[in-house]
Structures are given as structure tokens and as C-alpha cells.
Residue, then its C-alpha position, 0 to 999 in steps of 0.5 A: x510542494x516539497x513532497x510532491x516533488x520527491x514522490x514525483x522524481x522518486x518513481x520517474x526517475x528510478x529508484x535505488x535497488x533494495x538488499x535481499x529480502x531475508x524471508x525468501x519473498x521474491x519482490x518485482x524489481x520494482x518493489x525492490x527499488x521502492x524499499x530501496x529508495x528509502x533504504x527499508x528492508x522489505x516485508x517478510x511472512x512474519x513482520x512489515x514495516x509500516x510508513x508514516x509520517x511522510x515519505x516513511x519519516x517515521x516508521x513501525x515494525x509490525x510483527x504478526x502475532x498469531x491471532x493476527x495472521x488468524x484475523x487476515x485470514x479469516x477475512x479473506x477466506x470471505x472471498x474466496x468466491x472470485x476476484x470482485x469478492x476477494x477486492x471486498x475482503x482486501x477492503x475489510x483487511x486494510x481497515x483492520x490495518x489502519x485500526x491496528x497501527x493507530x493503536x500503536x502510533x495514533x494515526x486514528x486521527x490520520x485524514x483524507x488526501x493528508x498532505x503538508x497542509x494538514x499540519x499534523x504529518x506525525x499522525x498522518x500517510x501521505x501517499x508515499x507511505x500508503x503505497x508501501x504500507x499497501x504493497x506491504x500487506x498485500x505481500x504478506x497476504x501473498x506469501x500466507x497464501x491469502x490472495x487466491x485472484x490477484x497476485x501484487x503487481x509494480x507499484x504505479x504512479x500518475x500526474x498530469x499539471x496539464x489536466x489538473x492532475x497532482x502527483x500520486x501513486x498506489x500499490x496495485x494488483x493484478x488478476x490472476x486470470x488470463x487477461x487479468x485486469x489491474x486494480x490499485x488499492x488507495x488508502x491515500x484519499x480515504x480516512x482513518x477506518x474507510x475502506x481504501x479506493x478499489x477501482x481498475x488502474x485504467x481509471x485511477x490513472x485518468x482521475x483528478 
């Protein structure tokens, strides 16, 4: 399908080089060439631009209020015990997420694997936006200091029409201990309020 296609040749074949970003947050090449891509200027400490719509279509600017930068943190303070609780706490942000942007744009109404077929792409992520909306958050959380385990690794993508593999990409982070394993973190499959996929990369690479 169109999307796919796009979502496939975007991230095989390069992306455009994105501007510098204003707050001071030092993106991985990568990141800079995904917000690029789409000419979007990357997330600060303070606000993040959040995609849907397909192929960020249509987008949002979230600006962190206090009590908002308040709510993330409390939730993370949650698991500051090691990396396997700080995942868990990541789960618990991304669902206070999904619930915050639905207010504003009604993507409460938002579905699993949400693709052309859903015929609602308004109120809906393809995996094109959850990818930057997850590395978005993850970098706000990030640069607030609110990762204590894990710092935001390059986004990555998988397909493989051989082994009935769709084209599909994620945001993904990395442990910060020696050795560290890489972990993505997938709002695409899971409905509005699930707790996003959390698995190693290793796995979410080989899935159908």
C-alpha cells in the first residue's frame, strides 16, 4: 500500500537532514534525519509535536504544562529501581499520552495495526507517527532527566515479504549498562489506552 511503501523507502533509503534543534537537545543522526523527513522540527524540554493522521498528516503541538512535567515525572520516579521497572514506568507515561492527546484530537477512537483499511486515518497512528511520537517523548523524558536506565537509541525498521513480514518501524531505547540491550517501544499494534509493546529489538526485528 501507498503508506507502506512510503514508510518503507523513507527509512531504507535515507532520510532528509532535519534543522537544528532550538532547545539544545542533541538528536542521533538519525533522529535528525526522521524529523527531517517530513520537514518537523524536533521535540524540546518544553513542547513535542505529535503525529497522526498518517505519515504525520495531520499534527499537534503538545506544550508541557507544569503539572504535566509533574504527572511524567511521578510516574517514572516508579521505576527508578532498575531498567526491567523503569520499561514498566515507560508503559504507564505512554498511556497517560495516548489519554492526553485524545482529548484534543480524538484518537480515543484510535485501533490496533491502524492502516488504510481502518477508513478513519483522522483519529487514528499509523506506525509512521508512532515512531516519532514515541522518540518524541522519550526525548522529552530524556533531556528532564527521567530516564535513569535507558537513553533513546535510532529508530528502527523491519519487513521481510519473504517470511510474511509487513513493512514496520518503532522508536527504540538502549540500556545504559554495559552491554546494554536494545528495547523498542511500539504503540503501533495496541489500542487507544494499551500499554504500548515493550520487547528486545532482537525479537521485534524477527515477529510477523
Amino acid at each position: 500500500m501507498r503508506y507502506r511503501r512510503f514508510i518503507a523507502s523513507a527509512l531504507l533509503s535515507g532520510f532528509v537532514a532535519g534543522g537544528a534543534n532550538a532547545a539544545g537537545i542533541k538528536l542521533l543522526p538519525e533522529l535528525e534525519q526522521m524529523y527531517g523527513q517530513v520537514e518537523m522540527e524536533p521535540p524540546s524540554s518544553a513542547h513535542m509535536t505529535v503525529c497522526y493522521g498518517f505519515a504525520c498528516r495531520l499534527r499537534l503541538t503538545l506544550v508541557f504544562t507544569a503539572a504535566e512535567r509533574a504527572s511524567i515525572i511521578a510516574l517514572m520516579n516508579k521505576g527508578r529501581a532498575s531498567s526491567v521497572e523503569e520499561r514498566k514506568a515507560i508503559q504507564q507515561v505512554f498511556v497517560w499520552f495516548d489519554q492526553r492527546v485524545a482529548r484534543q484530537v480524538g484518537t480515543n477512537k484510535r485501533v490496533a495495526n491502524a492502516d488504510v483499511r481502518t477508513f478513519d486515518a483522522d483519529h487514528n497512528f499509523d506506525c509512521w507517527d508512532t515512531t516519532r511520537n514515541a522518540a518524541s517523548l522519550l526525548l522529552v523524558m530524556q533531556e528532564w532527566g527521567a530516564l535513569r536506565h535507558h537513553r533513546v537509541s535510532e529508530p528502527r525498521y523491519r519487513g521481510n515479504i519473504l517470511k510474511g513480514q509487513l513493512p514496520h518501524n518503532t522508536a527504540v531505547l538502549k540500556e545504559t549498562a554495559a552491554g546494554g540491550t536494545s528495547w523498542v517501544v511500539d504503540m503501533w499494534p495496541t489500542a487507544f489506552g494499551q500499554v504500548p509493546d515493550v520487547m528486545t529489538l532482537e525479537k521485534w526485528l524477527n515477529e510477523t
